[in-house]
Every structure is written in C-alpha cells, then in structure tokens.
N, C-alpha and C positions, 0 to 999 in steps of 0.2 A: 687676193690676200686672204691669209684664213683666223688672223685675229681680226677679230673686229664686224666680221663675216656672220650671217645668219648660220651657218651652220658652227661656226663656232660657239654662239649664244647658246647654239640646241644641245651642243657637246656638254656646257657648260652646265645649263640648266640639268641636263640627266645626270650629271658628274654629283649634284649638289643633292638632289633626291637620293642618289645611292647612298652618300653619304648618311642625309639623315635616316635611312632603312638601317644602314649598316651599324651605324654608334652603338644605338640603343637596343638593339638587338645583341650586338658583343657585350655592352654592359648589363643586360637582362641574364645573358649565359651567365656571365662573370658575377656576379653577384649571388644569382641563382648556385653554383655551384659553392660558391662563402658560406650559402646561408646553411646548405647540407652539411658541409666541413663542422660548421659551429654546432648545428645540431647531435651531430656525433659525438661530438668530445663532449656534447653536456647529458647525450645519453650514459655517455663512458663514466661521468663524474658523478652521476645518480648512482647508476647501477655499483660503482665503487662504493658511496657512502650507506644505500641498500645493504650492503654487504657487513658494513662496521656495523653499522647501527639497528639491523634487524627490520628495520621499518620502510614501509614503500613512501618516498618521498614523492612520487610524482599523484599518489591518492589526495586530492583538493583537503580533505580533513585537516591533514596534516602541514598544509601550507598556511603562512601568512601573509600578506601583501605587505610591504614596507608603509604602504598608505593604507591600510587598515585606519579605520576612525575610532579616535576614542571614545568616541561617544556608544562604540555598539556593545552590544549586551553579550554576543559571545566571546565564551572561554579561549582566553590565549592560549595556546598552544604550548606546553612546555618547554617547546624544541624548536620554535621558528627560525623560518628563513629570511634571512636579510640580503635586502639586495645590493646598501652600498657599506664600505668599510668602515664610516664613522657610525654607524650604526652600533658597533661590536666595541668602540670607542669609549671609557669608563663606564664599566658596569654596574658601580653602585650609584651613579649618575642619574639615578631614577627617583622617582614622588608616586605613594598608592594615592590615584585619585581619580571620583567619579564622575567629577563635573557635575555634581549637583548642587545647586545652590540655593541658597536661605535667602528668602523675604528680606527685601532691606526694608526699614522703614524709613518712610516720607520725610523729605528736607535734609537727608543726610549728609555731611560734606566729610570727605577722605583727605588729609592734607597729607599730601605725600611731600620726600626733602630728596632730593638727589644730589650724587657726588661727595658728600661727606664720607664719614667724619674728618673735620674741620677744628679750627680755634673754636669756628661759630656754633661748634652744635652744641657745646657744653652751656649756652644760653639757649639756643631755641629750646632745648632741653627743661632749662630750668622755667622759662615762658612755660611752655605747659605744661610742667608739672603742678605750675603754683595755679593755673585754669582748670587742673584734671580736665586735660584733654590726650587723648591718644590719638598717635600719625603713624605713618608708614615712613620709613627709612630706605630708600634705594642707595646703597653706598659701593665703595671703591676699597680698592685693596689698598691699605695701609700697614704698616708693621711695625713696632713698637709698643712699649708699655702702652702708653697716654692712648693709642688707639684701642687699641685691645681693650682698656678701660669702658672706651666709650659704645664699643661694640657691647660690651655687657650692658652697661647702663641702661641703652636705648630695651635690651631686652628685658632687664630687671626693674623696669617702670614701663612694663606692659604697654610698647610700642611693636609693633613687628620689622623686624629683619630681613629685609630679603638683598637681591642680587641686583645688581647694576653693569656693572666692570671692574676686573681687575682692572687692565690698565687704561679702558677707558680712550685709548689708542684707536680710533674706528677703520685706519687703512690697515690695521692689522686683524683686528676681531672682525672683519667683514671681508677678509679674503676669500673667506671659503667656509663652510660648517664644519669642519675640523677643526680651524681657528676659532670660531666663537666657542665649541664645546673647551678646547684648551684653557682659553680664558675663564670661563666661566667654572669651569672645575678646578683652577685656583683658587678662584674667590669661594665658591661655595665649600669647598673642605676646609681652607683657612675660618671660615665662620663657625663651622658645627665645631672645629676644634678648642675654637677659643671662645665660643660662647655653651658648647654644647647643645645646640638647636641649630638644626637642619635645615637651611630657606627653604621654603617651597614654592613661594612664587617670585616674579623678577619684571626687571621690566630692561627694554633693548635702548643703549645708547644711544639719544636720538630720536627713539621713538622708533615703535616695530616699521616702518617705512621709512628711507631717509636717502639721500642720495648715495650714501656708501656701499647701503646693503640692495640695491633696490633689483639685481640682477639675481639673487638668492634669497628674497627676505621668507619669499614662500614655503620655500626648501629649509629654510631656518625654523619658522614657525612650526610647521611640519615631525620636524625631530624635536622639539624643545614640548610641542603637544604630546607628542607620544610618548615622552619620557616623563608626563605626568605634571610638568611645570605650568602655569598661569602666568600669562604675564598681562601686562595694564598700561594701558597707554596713558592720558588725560582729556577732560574735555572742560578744563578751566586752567588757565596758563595764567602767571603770576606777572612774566615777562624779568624774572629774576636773575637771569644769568645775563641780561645785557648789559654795559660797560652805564647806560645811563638812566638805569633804575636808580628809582628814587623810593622811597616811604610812602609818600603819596601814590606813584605812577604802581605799585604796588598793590596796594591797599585798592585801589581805585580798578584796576583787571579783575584782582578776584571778586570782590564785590557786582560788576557788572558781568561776569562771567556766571556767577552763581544764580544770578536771578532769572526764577523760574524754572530753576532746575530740584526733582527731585532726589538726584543723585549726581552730588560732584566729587569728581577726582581733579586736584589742583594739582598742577607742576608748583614747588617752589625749590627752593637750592639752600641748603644747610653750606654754602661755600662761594667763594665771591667775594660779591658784596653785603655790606653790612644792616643795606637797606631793609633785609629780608625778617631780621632781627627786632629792628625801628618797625616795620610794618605789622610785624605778627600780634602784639596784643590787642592794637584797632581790629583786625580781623575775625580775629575771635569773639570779643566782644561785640560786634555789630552783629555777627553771626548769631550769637546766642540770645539775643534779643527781637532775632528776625525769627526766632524758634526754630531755628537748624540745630542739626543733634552733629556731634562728630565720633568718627567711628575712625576701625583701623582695616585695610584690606587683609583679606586672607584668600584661601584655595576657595571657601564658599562663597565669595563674594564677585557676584556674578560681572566681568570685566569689562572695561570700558576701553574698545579696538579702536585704531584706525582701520577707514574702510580698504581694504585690500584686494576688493574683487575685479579692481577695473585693470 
C-alpha cells in the first residue's frame, strides 16, 4: 500500500519543502515586481510636478518629513510635502509657536473647568472673581445667546479659553484624525468668532490617552503638535464628574493631590454636579494660606502629559 508507506512519507516530506521553496520565492518575485511598478508611477509623479513647479522635489532641501519635530530649529520649507490627507485638512488650523517656555514659579496651582459652559459656570465664575483668582476653561460647543455670553466673560475677566470638544461624542472624535481635526475646528472657529480670540491650547476628551483614542492617540498628538497646539493633561483630579462627589470628597482630592507639588494642573468640571461650586471657595482659601499662587495655562506654560511612551 502506498499511503501510509515510507515512501509516501518521503513523497510527502519533499512535496512540503518544495512548497515552502516555492511560496516565498513567487511572493518575493510578486512583490518585487509591485514595488518597481510603484516606483515608477512616483518617478512619473515627481518628474510631473518638477515640471509645474520648476523645482527638483526629489533634492532632501526641499523635502519635509510629516514627523519633522517641532522642536527643530530649521526653516520650514515653504512648499512641503505631506504625506497623509488630513494633513492639507483646514489650513488656517494652525498656532506660531516655539515651545519655549517661561519659569513657572514655586507652589503654583492651575485650576482648570472642563465641559462648560453650564448654569454652573456663571458662579465658579463669580467665586473667583470675588478671590481674583484666574483658571483655564476647557469647554464644549454650545450655541446661543447665554453661551456666547459666557464664552466672553470667561475671556473678559482674564481667564483663558481654550478647546475641549465640540461634541464631546469620543466614538466619534476618536475614529480617525480626520474626525478629531473636524471637531475641533468647529469648536475653535466657533470661539475666535464669538469671542475674537483664537485658543491655542486644548486639551483631549478624556485625557491625551483613553481607551477610545488609544489606537491613534500618537498619530493625534503628532498632527495637533505640528499644527503648533499645546495640549494639558492634569496631575491633580478633583474627582468632579462622578455621580458621588461631594464638597468634602472634593475639596479633600485636591487638597491631598496638591501637596508637595510645585506645579499643579487640577481636573475640576464647571458642569454636573453642584459640588464643585460648594467646594471651590474652601479650596482656594486653604490654597492661599498654604502660600500657593494661582495662575492660568497658556502656550508658554510648560505641559503636564500623560506618559505615552510605553
């Protein structure tokens, strides 16, 4: 019988070696010949646009990496190459900045509010105005009078304005970089129009890391860096948005959050609960007698990330 047979086994075995000789060898050709094909056509599309535009684009001068760093010191090209579509994606979408940043001084705390404006922000508001104290506003697209109002206010008592979410929707803004730039260039035009000031810095729904975005957050950060934007995560959480914050349970995070830090960025929520409201004057005052100064973020105020490199 010849199944079952040593010499079938030997048929078999050499049937299987050919095999793997042969695969990878057809797929080596076949690929091999894709990658010339492609080569061609992007000589074809050079040597075309050489033609328009006078210039040798294949000379390194002339080129840009899409991951170029902002940090480096050379001259942008006045003609760069991009290498994905959202790139070429709202072109006045952009912030001049050099990422240099200013000395904070010692004990500083940053109270940031996200998600407003709210009923609630016309009191956090009046809270520290009557403390002369200045915070950061990360808000949400709103529309009407009453808000538009409040978008000013926050800026015409020398708070700063920056970007949160339009809708604040994260299976939507975290589909893709295309999506978060649509969103976020709602909210941002809607701002500079009705306040006449431009955000320039922002901070990501969730936090620059989060389970929605965590397949792209890199690739997010990435274009929102090169497009000149700051964004701020926190490294004091108030615990403001849970359904069972209290005054106390408030007041009692930031406070144990803050100590021994010379620089804190607080999470708290201009929206929710009312706790945040109840809590805010104890905080300040306990603050300001622990000798903590309060400040407001800007583009120079050097940011406080989650760690993203792992």
């Amino acid at each position: 019988m010849y199944i079952g047979s040593v010499r079938f086994f030997k048929h078999l075995i050499l049937s299987v070696v050919a095999l793997l000789i042969i695969v990878p060898t057809t797929c080596c050709v076949y690929f091999a010949f894709q990658y010339n094909s492609v080569k061609a056509q992007l000589n074809e599309l050079i040597a075309s646009a050489e033609e328009q535009n006078g210039t040798d684009l294949q000379d390194e001068e002339h080129r840009e990496s899409p991951f170029t760093s902002v940090y480096a010191s050379e001259e942008i090209p006045s003609e760069p190459v991009y290498a994905f579509p959202y790139q070429l994606m709202y072109p006045d979408l952009y912030v001049e900045n050099d990422f240099q940043y200013i000395n904070v001084t010692e004990n500083t705390v940053y109270l940031t509010f996200d998600d407003g404006p709210t009923t609630l922000t016309p009191q956090v508001l009046d809270i520290l105005r009557d403390n002369d104290v200045r915070a950061t506003f990360f808000v949400v697209y709103k529309s009407g009078d009453d808000a538009a109002a409040l978008y000013r206010r926050i800026v015409d008592e020398g708070h700063t304005l920056a970007v949160h979410s339009a809708s604040h929707d994260y299976r939507i803004i975290y589909q893709s970089v295309d999506a978060f730039l649509d969103d976020f260039s709602l909210l941002s035009n809607m701002l500079e129009e009705v306040t006449g000031v431009k955000p320039e810095i922002f901070r990501f729904p969730g936090g620059s890391i989060n389970s929605y975005n965590r397949m792209i957050y890199q690739e997010l950060i990435a274009e929102m860096l090169r497009r000149g934007y700051t964004y701020y995560d926190w490294n004091v959480s108030s615990g403001s948005s849970t359904n069972t914050a209290t005054r106390d349970s408030i007041y009692s995070n930031v406070m144990r959050g803050i100590s021994n830090k010379q620089k804190a960025i607080v999470l708290m929520h201009d929206a929710g609960t009312s706790a945040t409201v109840a809590a805010l004057p104890g905080i300040i005052s306990s603050l300001k007698a622990s000798g903590y100064n309060f400040d407001v973020l800007t583009k120079e105020i050097m940011p406080t990330n989650f760690d993203y490199s792992n």
